[in-house]
N, C-alpha and C positions, 0 to 999 in steps of 0.2 A: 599564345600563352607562354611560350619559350621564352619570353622576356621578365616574365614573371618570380618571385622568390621563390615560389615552388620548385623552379627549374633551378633557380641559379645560387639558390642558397649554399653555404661552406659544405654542410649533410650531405646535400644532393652531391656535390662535386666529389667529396669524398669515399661518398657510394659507387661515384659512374668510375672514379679511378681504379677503386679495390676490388671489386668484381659486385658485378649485377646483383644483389640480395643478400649480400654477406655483411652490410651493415646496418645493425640496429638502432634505432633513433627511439632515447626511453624521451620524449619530451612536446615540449605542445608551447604557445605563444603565453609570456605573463608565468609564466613555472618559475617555483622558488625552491630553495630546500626547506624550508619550513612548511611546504605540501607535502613534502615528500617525506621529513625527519623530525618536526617538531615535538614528535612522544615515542616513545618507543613500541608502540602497535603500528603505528605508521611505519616507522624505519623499519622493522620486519618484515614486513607487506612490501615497501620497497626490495630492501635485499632477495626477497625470493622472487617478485617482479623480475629481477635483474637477471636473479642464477638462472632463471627459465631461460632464459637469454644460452646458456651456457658460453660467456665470452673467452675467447681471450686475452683480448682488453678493451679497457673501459675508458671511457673518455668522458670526463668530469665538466661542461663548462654551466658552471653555476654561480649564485651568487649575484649577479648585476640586480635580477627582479628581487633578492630580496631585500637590498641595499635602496633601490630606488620605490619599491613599491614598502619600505617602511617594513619588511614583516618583522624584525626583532634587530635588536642591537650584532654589532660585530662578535663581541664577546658569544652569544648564546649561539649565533650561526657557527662560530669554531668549536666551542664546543660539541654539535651537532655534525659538523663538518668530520670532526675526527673519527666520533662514533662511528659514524656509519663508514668510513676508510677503514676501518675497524673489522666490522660487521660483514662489507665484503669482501674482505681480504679470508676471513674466519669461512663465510660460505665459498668462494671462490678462490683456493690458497693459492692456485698456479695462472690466475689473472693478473695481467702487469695494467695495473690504472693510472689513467695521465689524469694530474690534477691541476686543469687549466683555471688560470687566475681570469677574472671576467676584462673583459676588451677595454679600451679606454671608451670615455664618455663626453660631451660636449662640457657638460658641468657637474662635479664630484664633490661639491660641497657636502657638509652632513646634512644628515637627513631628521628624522622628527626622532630616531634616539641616540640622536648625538654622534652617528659613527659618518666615516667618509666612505668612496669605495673602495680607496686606500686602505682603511680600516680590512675592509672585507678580504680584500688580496693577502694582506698580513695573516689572519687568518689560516688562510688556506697555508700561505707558507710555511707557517707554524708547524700546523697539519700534517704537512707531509716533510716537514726536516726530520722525523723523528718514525718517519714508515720510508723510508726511501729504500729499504729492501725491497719494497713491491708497489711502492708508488712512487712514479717521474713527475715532478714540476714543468710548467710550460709555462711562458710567462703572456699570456693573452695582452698584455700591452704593446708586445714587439711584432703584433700581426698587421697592424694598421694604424693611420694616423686620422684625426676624426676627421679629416678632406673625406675620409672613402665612410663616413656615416651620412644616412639619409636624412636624418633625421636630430641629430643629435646624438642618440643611442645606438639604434638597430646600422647594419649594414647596409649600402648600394650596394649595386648589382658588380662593381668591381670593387666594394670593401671584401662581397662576399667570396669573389676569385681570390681575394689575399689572403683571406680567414682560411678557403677547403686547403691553397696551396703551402701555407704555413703548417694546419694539419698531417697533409699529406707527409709533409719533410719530415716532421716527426716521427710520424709512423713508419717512413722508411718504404712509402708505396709510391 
């Protein structure tokens, strides 16, 4: 099983670096932000998800499932994207939140409302040029080139070593 994503996903790597259980993983396969932020009873229910957490920091990588699985245009994911940078910044004032842009993809054209995943990243940049007192940018394109996707999308098992060890740098662990 040691060969497996379980094992060798960026999470994993970045958990086994930072110490044994001190990293929380809010997230599951096919997760959008529009599960998580599309109304504002959901985004509440996430931000106190999150503050149970009581983090330090937060590590944002979103956005790819909602771009490719179609959940809404670029425009209403930044608008949702801010919010909630917003929201837990307001529950979490002394969390420093990394707002990673989603990875490159085999193919980024637009999707069925018209945005690319370019659109998406823009976004986020948006987002966080305007909270950069308590939210860092990360530019998920500079982790890997799609040689290290399995798939088109997702990671290899040495896309994944690129993704924990680009994390890692960031975080300064």
């Amino acid at each position: 099983a040691t060969g497996s994503t379980q094992y060798n996903a960026w999470a994993m790597k970045v958990r086994a670096a930072y110490a044994p259980d001190s990293v929380a993983l809010e997230a599951w396969g096919s997760r959008s932000l529009h599960e998580d932020c599309s109304s504002a009873p959901l985004q509440a229910a996430f931000v106190v998800a999150m503050a149970a957490y009581a983090p330090e920091r937060i590590w944002l990588a979103i956005g790819t499932n909602d771009y490719g699985l179609n959940k809404w245009s670029a425009a209403a994911f930044g608008a949702a994207y801010a919010s909630m940078l917003d929201a837990l910044h307001v529950a979490m004032p002394s969390a420093i939140i990394y707002a990673q842009t989603p990875i490159l993809r085999s193919t980024e054209t637009a999707n069925g409302s018209g945005s690319t995943l370019g659109d998406y990243r823009a976004q986020i940049v948006s987002a966080q040029s305007s909270r950069s007192g308590f939210c860092t940018l990360v530019d998920g394109t500079a982790f890997m080139t799609t040689s290290s996707l399995a798939d088109g999308v997702h990671p290899n098992n040495a896309g994944h070593v690129l993704y924990g060890t680009a994390v890692q740098t960031v975080l300064g662990i």
